[in-house]
C-alpha positions as CSV (number, residue, x, y, z in Angstrom):
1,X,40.1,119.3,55.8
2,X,41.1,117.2,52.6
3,X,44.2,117.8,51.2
4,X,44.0,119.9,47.5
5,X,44.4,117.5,44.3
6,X,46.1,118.6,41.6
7,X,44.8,116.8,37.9
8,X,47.8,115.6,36.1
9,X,46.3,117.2,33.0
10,X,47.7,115.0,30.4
11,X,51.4,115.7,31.4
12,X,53.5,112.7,32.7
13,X,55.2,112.7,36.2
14,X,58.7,114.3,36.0
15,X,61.0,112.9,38.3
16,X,64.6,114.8,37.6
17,X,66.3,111.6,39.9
18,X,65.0,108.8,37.7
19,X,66.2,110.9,34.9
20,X,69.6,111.5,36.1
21,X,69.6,107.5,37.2
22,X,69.0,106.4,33.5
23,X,71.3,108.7,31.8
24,X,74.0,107.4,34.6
25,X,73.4,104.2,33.9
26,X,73.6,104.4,30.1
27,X,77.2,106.3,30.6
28,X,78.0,103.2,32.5
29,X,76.8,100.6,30.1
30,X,76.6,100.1,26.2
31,X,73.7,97.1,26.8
32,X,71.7,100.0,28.7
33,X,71.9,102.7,26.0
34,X,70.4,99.8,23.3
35,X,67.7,98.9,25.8
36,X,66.9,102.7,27.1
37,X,66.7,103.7,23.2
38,X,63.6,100.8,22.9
39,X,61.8,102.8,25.1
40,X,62.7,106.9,26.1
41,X,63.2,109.5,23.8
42,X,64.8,112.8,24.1
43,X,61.3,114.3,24.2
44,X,61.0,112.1,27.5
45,X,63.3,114.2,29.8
46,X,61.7,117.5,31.3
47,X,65.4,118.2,32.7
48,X,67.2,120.4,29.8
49,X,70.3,119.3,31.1
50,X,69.7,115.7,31.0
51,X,67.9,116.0,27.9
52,X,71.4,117.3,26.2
53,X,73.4,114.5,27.7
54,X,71.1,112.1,26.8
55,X,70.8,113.3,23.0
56,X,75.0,113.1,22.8
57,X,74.9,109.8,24.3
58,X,72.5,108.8,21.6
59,X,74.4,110.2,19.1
60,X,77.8,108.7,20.2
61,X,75.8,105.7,20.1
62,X,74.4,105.3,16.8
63,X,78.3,106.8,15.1
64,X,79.7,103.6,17.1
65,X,81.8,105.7,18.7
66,X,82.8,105.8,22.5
67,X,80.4,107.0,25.3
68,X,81.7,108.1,29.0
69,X,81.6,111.2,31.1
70,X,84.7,112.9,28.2
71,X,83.1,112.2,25.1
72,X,80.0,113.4,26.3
């Protein structure tokens, strides 16, 4: 007996791991947060968690202001 496929449907993979990996590294590193911000939105993280932390690190970010696990 085959296993059952599931279609994707449209939605992209949501891996809560890789999320939590980039949003670690950008509190880590300023040169991440530029490069991350070329490519992943906030719309990008299924995690609502993650998707908050992410948003304040942007937002530290583009005020110039410091980012780490405080001001976050």
């Amino acid at each position: 007996m085959e296993p059952d496929i599931v279609q994707n449907q449209g939605q992209m993979p949501e891996s809560r791991e890789a999320e939590e990996a980039v949003v670690g590294a950008m509190l880590l590193s300023r040169e991440v947060i530029s490069d991350v911000a070329e490519i992943l939105t906030e719309e990008d993280f299924a995690t609502p968690q993650l998707k908050e932390i992410f948003a304040a690190i942007m937002d530290l970010f583009e005020e110039g202001k410091p980012i780490d696990v405080i001001t976050v």
